[in-house]
C-alpha positions as CSV (number, residue, x, y, z in Angstrom):
1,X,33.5,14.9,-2.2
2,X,31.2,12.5,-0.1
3,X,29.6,9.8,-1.6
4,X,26.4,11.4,-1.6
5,X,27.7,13.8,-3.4
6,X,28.8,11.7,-6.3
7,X,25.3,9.6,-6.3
8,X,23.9,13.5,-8.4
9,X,21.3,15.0,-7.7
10,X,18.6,12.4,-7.8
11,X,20.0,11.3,-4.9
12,X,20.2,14.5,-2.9
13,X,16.6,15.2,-4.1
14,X,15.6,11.5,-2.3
15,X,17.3,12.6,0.7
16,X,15.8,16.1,1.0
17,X,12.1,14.6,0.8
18,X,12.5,11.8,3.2
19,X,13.7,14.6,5.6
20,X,10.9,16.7,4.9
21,X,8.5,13.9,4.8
22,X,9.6,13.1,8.3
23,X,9.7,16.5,9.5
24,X,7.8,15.9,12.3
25,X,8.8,12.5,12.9
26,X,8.8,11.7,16.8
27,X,8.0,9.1,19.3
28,X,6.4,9.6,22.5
29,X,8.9,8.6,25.6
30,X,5.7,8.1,28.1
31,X,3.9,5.4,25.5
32,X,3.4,2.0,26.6
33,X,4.6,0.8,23.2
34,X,8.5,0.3,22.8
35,X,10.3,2.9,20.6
36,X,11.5,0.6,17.6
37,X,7.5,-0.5,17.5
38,X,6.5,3.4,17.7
39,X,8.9,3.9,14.5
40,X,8.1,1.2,12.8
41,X,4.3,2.1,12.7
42,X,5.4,5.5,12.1
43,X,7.4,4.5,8.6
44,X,4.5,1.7,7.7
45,X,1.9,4.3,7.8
46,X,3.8,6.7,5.5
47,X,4.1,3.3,3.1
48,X,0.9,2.3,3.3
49,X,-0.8,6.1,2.4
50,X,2.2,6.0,-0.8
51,X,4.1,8.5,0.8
52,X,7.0,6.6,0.3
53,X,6.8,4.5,-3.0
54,X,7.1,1.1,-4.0
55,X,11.1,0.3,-4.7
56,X,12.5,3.8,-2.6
57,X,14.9,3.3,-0.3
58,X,13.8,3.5,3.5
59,X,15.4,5.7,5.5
60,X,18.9,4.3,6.7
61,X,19.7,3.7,10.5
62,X,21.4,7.0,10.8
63,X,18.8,9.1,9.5
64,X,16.0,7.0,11.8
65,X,18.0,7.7,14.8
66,X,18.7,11.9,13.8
67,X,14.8,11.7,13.1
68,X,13.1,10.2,15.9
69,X,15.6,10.6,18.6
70,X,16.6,6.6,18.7
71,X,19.2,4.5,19.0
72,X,20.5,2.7,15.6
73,X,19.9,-0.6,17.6
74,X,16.4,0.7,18.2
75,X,16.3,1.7,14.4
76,X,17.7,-1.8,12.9
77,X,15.1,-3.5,14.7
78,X,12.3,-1.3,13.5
79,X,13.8,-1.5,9.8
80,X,13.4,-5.4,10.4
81,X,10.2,-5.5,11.4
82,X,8.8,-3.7,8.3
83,X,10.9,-6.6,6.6
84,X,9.1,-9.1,8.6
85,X,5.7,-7.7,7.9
86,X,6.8,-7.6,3.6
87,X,7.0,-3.9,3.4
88,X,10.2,-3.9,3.2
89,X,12.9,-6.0,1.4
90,X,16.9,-6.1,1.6
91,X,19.1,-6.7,-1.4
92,X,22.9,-7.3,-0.9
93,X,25.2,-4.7,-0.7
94,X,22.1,-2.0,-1.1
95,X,19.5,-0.1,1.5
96,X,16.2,-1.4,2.3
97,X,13.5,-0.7,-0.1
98,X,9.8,0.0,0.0
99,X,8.4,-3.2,-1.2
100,X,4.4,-2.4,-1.4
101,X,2.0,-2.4,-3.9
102,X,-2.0,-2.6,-3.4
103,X,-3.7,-5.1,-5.8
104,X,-6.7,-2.6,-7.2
105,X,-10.1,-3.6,-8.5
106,X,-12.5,-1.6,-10.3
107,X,-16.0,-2.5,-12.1
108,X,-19.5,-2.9,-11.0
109,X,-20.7,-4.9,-7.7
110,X,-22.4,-7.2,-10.4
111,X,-18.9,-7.8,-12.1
112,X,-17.0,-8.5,-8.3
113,X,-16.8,-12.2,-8.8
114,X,-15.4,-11.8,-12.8
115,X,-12.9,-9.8,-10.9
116,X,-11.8,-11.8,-8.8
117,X,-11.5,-14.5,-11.2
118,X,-9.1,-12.2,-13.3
119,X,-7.1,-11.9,-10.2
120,X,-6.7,-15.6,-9.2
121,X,-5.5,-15.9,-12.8
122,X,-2.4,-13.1,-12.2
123,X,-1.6,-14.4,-8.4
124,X,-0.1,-17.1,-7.0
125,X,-2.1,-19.4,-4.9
126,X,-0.5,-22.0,-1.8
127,X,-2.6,-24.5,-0.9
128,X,-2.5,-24.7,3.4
129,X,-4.9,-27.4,4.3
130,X,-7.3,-30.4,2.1
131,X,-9.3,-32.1,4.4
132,X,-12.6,-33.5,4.3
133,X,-14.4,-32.5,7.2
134,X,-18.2,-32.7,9.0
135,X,-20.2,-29.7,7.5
136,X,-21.1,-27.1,10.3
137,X,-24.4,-25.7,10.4
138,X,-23.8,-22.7,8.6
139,X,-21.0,-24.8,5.9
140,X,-24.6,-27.4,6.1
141,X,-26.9,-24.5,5.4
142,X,-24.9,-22.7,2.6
143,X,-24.4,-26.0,0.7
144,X,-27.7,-27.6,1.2
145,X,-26.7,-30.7,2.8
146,X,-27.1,-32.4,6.4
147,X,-25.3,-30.6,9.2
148,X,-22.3,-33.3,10.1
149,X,-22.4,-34.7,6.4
150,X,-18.6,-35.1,5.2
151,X,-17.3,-31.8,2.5
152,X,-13.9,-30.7,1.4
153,X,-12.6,-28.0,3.2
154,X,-9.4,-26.2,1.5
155,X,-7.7,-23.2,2.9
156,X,-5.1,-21.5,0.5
157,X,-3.4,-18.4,0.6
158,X,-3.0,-16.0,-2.8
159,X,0.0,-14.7,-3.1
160,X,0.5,-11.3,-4.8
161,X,4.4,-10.4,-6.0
162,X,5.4,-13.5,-3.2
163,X,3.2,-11.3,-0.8
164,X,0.4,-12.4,1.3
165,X,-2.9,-10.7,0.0
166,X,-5.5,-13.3,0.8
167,X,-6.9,-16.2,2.7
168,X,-9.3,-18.5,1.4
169,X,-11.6,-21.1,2.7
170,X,-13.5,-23.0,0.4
171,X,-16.2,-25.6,1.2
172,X,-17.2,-28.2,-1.6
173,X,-19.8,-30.9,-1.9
174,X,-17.8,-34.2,-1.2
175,X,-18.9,-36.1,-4.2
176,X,-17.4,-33.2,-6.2
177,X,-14.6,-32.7,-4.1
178,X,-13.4,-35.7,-4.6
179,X,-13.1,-35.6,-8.5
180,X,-9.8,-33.7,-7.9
181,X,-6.9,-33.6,-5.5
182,X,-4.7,-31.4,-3.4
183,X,-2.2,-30.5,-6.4
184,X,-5.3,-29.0,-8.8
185,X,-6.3,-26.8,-6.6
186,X,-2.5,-25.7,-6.5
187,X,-2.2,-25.5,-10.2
188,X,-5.6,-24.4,-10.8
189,X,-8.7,-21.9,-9.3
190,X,-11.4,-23.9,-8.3
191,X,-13.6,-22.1,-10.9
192,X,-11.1,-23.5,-13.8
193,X,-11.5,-26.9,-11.8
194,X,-15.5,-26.3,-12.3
195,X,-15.2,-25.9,-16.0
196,X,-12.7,-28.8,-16.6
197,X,-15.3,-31.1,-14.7
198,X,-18.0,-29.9,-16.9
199,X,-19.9,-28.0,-13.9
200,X,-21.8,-25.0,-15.1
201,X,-21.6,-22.0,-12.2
202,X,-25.0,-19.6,-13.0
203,X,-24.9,-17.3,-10.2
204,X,-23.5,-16.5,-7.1
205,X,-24.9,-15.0,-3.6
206,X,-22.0,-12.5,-1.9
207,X,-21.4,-10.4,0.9
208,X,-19.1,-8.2,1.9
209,X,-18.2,-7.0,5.2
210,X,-15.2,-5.7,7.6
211,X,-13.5,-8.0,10.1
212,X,-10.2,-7.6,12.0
213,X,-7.5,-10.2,12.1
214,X,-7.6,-12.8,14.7
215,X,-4.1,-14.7,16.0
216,X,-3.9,-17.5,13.5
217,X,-5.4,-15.1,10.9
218,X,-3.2,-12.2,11.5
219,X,0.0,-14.7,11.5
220,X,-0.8,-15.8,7.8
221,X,-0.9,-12.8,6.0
222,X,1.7,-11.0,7.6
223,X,-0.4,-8.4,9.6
224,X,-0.9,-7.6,13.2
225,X,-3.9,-9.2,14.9
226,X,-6.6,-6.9,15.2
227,X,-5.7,-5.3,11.5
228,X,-8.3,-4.3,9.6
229,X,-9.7,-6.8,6.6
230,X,-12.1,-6.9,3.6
231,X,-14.3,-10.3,4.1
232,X,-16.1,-11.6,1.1
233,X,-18.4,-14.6,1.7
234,X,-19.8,-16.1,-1.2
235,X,-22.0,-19.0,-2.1
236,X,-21.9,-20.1,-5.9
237,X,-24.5,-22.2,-7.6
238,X,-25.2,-24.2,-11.0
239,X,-27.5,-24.0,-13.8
240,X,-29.6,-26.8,-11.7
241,X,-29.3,-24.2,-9.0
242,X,-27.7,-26.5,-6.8
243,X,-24.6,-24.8,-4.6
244,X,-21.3,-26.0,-5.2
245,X,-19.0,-23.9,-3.4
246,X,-19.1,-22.1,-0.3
247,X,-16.1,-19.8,0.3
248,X,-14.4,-16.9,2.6
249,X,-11.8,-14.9,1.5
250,X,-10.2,-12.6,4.0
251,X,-7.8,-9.7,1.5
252,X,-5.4,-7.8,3.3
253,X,-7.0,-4.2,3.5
254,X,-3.9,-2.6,2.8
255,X,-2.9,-4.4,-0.7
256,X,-6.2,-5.3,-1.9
257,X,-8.7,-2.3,-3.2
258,X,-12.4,-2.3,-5.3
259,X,-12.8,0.7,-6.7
260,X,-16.4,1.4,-9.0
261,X,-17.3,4.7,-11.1
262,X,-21.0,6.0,-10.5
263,X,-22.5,8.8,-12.3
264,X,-25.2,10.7,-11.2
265,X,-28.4,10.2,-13.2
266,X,-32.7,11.5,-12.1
267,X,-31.5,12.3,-9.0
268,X,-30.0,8.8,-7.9
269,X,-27.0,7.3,-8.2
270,X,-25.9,4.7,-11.2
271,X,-22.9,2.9,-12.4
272,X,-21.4,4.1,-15.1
């Protein structure tokens, strides 16, 4: 009996859907694009849509190379490069597993920011850079202070499940900047760093828009440059109505969704 014979029928069941769910796997021999990239993009799409589910095994080199007509040199390197990009993961002695899970959001556009707060609480953050830095004109503009005028800069990265989901620049005021260091903001959000200094955040102007990955961008979270990403830019002020932060956070559009429920009401559409 082989040994996927003795794993039961679970097993067989896993292998009979991965061969139907790439059926019509192929890659196209006249493409500029090498073959392990074309199979790589080919298995990373059918992660990303949940095709194939977090924790199932990927298909093994054999299988890659019956499916798509490849080498199993040409499969082994595709199989890495979904581990590079963390949608992957090996474990010793085991095959490769799906390791990809979207971070999803849902609420009104009004509660966005409480969300997101929930969200820093459950994540991971690693703080890249602390400088304090000459405010730009649009850093000068957002913040209400002289362009050139000295502010903190921080740029972290949230980590969801050790996986990159965000960037995050912040700009603060220097003379609030400077009544905490480098290792809060590791330890800490920088809205729990408001309310242990006693700052009272009222409001808050956002935006959101799409943007693609640049080099430097794309490098940090783990995607490809020119990949798709969700920008939020956000400007938050006290009760004086001062601003106190200024802050871009670039998520990862395929682990991060916001996801709202509207109901139809006198012809026009409302939240529910």
């Amino acid at each position: 009996m082989s040994r996927r014979n003795l794993a039961g029928p679970a097993a067989e069941n896993s292998d009979a859907r991965l061969a139907a769910l790439f059926a019509d796997a192929r890659i196209d021999p006249d493409s500029a694009s090498p073959r392990f990239l074309q199979v790589c993009l080919a298995i990373r799409e059918r992660i990303q849509s949940k095709q194939l589910q977090h924790g199932e095994r990927l298909p093994s080199e054999a299988e890659i190379g019956a499916w798509f007509g490849v080498s199993r040199i040409t499969a082994r390197r595709a199989v890495a490069e979904l581990v590079g990009m963390g949608l992957a993961e090996r474990q010793r002695g085991r095959p490769p597993t799906v390791n990809f899970q979207s971070t999803r959001q849902r609420g009104a556009i009004e509660d966005l920011l409480q969300n997101l707060l929930v969200l820093g609480e459950r994540t991971t953050v690693k703080v890249i850079e602390f400088a304090y830095v000459p405010a730009s004109p649009g850093v000068a503009a957002a913040l209400e202070v002289p362009q050139g005028e000295p502010v903190q800069r921080v740029l972290r990265m949230r980590l969801d499940d050790g996986q990159p989901l965000s960037l995050i620049e912040t700009f603060v005021p220097a003379d609030l900047g400077r009544r905490y260091e480098r290792a809060d903001m590791e330890a800490l959000s920088l809205q729990a760093l408001f309310r242990r200094l006693g700052v009272q955040v009222a409001r808050a102007e956002q935006s959101f828009t799409a943007c693609l990955a640049l080099g430097r961008e794309a490098r940090l979270l783990g995607v490809e440059a020119g990949a798709a990403l969700f920008r939020i830019t956000r400007t938050v002020y006290d009760q004086g109505g001062q601003p106190v932060e200024y802050v871009t956070s670039l998520y990862r559009s395929d682990r991060y969704e916001y996801q709202m429920s509207l109901v139809r009401a006198g012809g026009t559409w409302k939240r529910a």
